[in-house]
ZADRENMAR-184657 format. One record per residue (C-alpha): residue number from 1; residue in three letters; z, x, y. Coordinates in steps of 0.2 Angstrom, whole numbers, m for minus. Example, Ala and Ser with C-alpha at 12.3 -4.5 7.8 and 13.67 -1.06 7.14 Angstrom:
<loses>
   kevex   lummi       z       x       y
       1     ALA      39      62     m22
       2     SER      36      68      m5
</loses>
This chain:
<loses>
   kevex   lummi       z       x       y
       1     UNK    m350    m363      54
       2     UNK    m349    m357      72
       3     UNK    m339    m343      77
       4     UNK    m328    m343      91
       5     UNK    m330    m335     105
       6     UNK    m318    m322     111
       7     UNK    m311    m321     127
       8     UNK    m317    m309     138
       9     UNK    m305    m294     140
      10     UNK    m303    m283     158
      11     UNK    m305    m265     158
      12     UNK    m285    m264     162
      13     UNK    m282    m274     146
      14     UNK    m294    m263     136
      15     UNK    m287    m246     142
      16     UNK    m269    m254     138
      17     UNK    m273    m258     119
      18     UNK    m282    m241     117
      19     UNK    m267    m231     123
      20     UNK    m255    m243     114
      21     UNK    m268    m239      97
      22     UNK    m269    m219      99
      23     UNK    m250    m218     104
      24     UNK    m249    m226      85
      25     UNK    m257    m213      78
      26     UNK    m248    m199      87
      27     UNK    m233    m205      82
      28     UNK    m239    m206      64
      29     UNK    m246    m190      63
      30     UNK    m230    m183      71
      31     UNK    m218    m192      57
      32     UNK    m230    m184      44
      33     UNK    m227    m166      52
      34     UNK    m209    m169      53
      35     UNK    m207    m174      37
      36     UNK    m215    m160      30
      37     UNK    m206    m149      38
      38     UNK    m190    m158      32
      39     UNK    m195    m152      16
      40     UNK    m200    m134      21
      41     UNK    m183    m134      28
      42     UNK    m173    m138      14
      43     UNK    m184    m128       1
      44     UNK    m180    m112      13
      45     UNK    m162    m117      15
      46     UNK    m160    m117      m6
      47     UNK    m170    m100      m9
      48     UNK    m157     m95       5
      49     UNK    m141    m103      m2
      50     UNK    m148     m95     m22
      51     UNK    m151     m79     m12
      52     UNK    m135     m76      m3
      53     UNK    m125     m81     m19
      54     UNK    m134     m69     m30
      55     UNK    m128     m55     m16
      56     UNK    m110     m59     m11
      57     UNK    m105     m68     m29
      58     UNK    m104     m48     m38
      59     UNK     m96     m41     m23
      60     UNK     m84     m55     m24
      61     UNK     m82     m50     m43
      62     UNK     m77     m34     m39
      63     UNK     m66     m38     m26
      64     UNK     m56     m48     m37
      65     UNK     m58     m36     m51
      66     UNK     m53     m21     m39
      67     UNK     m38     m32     m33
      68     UNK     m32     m38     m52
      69     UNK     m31     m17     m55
      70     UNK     m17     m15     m43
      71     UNK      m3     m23     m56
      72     UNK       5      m7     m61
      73     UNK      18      m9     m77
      74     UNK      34      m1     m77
      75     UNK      26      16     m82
      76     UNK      13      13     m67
      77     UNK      11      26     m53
      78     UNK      16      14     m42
      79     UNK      35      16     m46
      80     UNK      33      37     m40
      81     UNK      41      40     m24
      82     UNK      32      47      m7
      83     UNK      34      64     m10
      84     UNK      30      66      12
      85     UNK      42      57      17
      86     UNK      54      64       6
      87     UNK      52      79      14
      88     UNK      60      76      29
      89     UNK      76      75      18
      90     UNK      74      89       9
      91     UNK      84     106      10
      92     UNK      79     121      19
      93     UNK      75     140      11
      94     UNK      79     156      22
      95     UNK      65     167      22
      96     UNK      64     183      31
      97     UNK      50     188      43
      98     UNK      42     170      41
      99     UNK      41     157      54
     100     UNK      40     138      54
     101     UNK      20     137      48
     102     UNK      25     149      33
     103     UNK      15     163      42
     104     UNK      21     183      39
     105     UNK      22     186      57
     106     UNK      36     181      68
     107     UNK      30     173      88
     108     UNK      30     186     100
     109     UNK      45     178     111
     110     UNK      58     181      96
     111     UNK      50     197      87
     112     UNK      63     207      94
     113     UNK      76     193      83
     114     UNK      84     201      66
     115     UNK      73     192      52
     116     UNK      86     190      39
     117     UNK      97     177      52
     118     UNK      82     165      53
     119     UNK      86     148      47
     120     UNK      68     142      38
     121     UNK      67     124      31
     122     UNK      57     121      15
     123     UNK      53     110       5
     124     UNK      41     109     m12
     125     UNK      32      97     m20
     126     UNK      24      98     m36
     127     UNK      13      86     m48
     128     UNK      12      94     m66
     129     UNK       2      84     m82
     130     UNK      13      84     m97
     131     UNK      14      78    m116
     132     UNK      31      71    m116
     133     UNK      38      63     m99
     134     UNK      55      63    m102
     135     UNK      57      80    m111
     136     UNK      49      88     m95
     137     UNK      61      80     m84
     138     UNK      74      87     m94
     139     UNK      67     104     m95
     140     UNK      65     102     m76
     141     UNK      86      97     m73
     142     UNK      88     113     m85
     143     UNK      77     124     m75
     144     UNK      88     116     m58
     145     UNK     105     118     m66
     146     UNK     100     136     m71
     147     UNK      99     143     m54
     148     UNK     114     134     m47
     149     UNK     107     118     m43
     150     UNK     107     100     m47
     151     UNK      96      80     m49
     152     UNK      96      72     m32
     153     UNK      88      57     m38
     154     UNK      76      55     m52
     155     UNK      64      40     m61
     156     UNK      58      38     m79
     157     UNK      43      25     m80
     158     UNK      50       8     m71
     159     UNK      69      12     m67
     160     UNK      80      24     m59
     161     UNK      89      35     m73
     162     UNK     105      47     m68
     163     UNK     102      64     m77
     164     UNK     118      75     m74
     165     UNK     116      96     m73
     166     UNK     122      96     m90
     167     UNK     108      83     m96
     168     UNK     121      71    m106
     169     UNK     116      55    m100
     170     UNK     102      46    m112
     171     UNK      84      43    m107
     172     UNK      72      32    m111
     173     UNK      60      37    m127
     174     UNK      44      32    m121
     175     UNK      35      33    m101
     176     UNK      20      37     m95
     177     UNK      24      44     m80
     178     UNK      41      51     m69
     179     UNK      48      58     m55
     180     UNK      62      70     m52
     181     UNK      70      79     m36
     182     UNK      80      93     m36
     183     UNK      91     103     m25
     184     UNK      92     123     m30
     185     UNK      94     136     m19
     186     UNK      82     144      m6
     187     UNK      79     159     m15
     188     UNK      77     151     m30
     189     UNK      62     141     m25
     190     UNK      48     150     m26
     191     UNK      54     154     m45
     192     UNK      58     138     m51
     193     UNK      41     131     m44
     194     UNK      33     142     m54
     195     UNK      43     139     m69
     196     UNK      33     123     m69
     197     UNK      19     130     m78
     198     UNK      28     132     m95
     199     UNK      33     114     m94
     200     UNK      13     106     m91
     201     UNK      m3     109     m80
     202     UNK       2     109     m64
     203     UNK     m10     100     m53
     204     UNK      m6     100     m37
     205     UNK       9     111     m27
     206     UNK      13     112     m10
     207     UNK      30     121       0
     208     UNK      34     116      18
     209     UNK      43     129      30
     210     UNK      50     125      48
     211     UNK      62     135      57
     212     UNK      77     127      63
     213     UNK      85     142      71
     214     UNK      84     137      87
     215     UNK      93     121      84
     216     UNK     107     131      71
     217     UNK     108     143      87
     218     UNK     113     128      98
     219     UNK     123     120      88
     220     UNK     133     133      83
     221     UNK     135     138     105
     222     UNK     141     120     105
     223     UNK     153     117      92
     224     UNK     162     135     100
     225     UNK     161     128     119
     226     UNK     168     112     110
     227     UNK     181     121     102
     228     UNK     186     132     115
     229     UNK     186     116     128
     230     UNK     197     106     116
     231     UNK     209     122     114
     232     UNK     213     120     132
     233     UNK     216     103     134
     234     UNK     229     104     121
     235     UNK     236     118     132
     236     UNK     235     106     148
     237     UNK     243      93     138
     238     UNK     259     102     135
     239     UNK     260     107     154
     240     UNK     256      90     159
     241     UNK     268      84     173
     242     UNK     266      65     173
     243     UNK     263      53     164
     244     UNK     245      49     171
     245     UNK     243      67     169
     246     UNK     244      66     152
     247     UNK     236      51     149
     248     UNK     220      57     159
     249     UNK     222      75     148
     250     UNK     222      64     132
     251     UNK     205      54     135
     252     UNK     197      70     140
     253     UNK     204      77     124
     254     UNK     198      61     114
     255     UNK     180      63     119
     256     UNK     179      82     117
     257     UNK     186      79     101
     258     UNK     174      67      94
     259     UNK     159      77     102
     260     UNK     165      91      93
     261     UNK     164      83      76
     262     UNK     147      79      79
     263     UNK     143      94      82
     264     UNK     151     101      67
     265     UNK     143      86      56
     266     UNK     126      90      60
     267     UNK     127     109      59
     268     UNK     135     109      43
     269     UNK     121      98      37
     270     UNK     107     109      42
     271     UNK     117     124      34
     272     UNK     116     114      19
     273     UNK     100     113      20
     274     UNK      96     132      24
     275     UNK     108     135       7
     276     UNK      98     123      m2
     277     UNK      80     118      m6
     278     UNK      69     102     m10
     279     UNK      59     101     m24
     280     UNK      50      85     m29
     281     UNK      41      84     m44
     282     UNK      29      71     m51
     283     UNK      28      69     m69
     284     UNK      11      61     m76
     285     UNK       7      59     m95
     286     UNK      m6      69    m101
     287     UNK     m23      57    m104
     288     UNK     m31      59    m122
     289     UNK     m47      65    m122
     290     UNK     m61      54    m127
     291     UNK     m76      58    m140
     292     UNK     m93      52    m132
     293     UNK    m101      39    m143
     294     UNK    m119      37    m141
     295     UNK    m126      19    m137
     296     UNK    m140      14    m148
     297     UNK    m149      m4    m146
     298     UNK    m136     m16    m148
     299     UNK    m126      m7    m135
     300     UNK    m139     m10    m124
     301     UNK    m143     m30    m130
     302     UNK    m124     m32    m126
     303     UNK    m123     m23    m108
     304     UNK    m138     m33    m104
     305     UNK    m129     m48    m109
     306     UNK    m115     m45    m101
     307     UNK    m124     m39     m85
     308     UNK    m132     m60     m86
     309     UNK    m116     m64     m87
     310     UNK    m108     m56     m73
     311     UNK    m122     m62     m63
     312     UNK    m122     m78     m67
     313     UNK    m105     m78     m63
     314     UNK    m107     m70     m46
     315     UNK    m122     m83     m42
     316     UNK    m108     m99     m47
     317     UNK     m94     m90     m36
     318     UNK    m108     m87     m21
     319     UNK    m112    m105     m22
     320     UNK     m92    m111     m22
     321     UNK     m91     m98      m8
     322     UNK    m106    m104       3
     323     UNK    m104    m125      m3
     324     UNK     m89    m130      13
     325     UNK    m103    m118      25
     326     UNK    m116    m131      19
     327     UNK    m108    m147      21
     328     UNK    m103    m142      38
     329     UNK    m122    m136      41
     330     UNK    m128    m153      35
     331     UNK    m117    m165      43
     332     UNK    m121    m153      60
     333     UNK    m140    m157      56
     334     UNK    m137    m176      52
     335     UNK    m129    m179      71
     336     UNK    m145    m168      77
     337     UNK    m156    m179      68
     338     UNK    m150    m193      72
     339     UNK    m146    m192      92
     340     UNK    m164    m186      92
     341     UNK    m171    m201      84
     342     UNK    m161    m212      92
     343     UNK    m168    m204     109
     344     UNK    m188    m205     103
     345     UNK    m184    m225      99
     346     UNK    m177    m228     118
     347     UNK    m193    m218     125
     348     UNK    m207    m228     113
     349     UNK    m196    m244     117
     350     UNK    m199    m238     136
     351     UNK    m218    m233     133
     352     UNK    m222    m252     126
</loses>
């Protein structure tokens, strides 16, 4: 059998089918590394995704656990008031020889000033532990009716309760914590505050003092120039000699008059305050002390467990948290991908 000849072949020809040949194995060898790293990839990207989860799936955890604690019940310490901004409410104590920062001293431009007529505001705040809530609150209106003064406001676990001077009015048998505020006198602040001490542990206690006697000083100058002013346009009324006279003599009076009671208004309310002092008292049941148990093995098994647990749990809320990330991620790489491939195939479809 006689083998056919083949046709002779130029050296373009030959040059053209050995490029066309090696650039088949480049592109070979090229898909093989690609896919390889394909794999790479993704095999990074898990140990990543089980990584992550495994850190941000506790702190998750806590973060819910930490939020889940803010329920307070009706006895929570959520229902107290803001003792500071109470403060600015509360009534003022006159206390010779002491200035606005509570200090023994007085400033250097008033030392020559009678301490007695000073007009100090103070207010107090105190935070004492108790065994029974609602039997320190009363001993507290007691202690406030002793000395001449009364219950501004009051609370008793979830709701507001009314307790009277005379302590009358009913209140409820069982609360965890409380509130109470009282108006007493100024001199009588420093003694009731440390009544406090027979009622329960006091915690924490603080007084406030501002002077207000420049302001009292004003006022005071002002409501007499008032008076004085409105004095003697009620004069000039009477020796008004026409009718637009008087009607002029009547607006001047109108507005005098209405400054005036202004003026009186808010002096007699910072008078009030120097007569009377602001005491806020917070009211927290004593906790129970606890008797350390020592932990033995099955303490232990069951921490551990419970630990696996929590983590597991972390690692299934990471994943949830990190999953939309992911898809996005993916269908990001898969337009990558494929605008990439679709570009090789125009430049080998070229090349040929």
């Amino acid at each position: 059998m006689t083998t056919p000849a083949l046709p002779s072949l130029s050296a373009e020809r030959v040059d053209a089918m050995e490029f066309a040949v090696l650039g088949r194995i480049a592109d070979e060898r090229h898909r093989v590394r690609r896919r390889r790293r394909n794999v790479w990839t993704g095999v990074g990207a898990a140990a990543a995704v089980v990584v992550v989860a495994a850190v941000v799936g506790p702190a998750l955890t806590s973060t819910q656990g930490a939020g889940g604690s803010t329920v307070i019940g009706a006895s929570g310490a959520e229902s107290a008031p803001d003792f500071a901004g109470q403060s600015d409410q509360g009534s003022v104590e006159a206390v010779p020889g002491q200035d606005a920062a509570g200090s023994s001293a007085l400033p250097e431009a008033s030392a020559s000033r009678d301490a007695a007529t000073r007009d100090i505001v103070a207010t107090g705040s105190s935070t004492v532990e108790v065994d029974d809530v609602p039997a320190a609150i009363d001993a507290v209106t007691s202690a406030a009716a002793a000395v001449g003064g009364y219950v501004e406001s009051s609370q008793l676990g979830g709701g507001m309760v009314g307790i009277p001077i005379d302590g009358s009015a009913a209140t409820p048998a069982t609360a965890s914590s409380g509130w109470i505020t009282v108006r007493v006198p100024a001199e009588s602040l420093t003694s009731v505050m440390d009544g406090l001490r027979d009622i329960g542990d006091v915690t924490a206690t603080s007084v406030n003092r501002s002077d207000v006697t420049e302001q009292t000083v004003d006022l005071r100058a002002r409501v007499a120039a008032g008076e004085a002013s409105v004095a003697r346009l009620t004069e000039l009324m009477g020796q008004a000699a026409s009718v637009a006279d008087l009607i002029t003599a009547e607006s001047a009076l109108a507005e005098r008059q209405a400054q005036l009671d202004s003026d009186r208004q808010v002096l007699q309310s910072i008078e009030s305050q120097v007569a009377l002092s602001s005491l806020s008292v917070q009211l927290t049941e004593r906790s129970a002390s606890v008797t350390a148990d020592p932990a033995g093995f099955g303490d232990g098994l069951g921490a551990g467990w419970n630990g696996l647990v929590a983590t597991l749990n972390g690692v299934v809320i990471g994943v949830g948290f990190l999953l939309p990330w992911i898809v996005v991620a993916g269908l990001a790489w898969a337009v990558v991908w494929g605008v990439r491939r679709a570009v090789r195939r125009r430049r080998a479809a070229r090349g040929r």
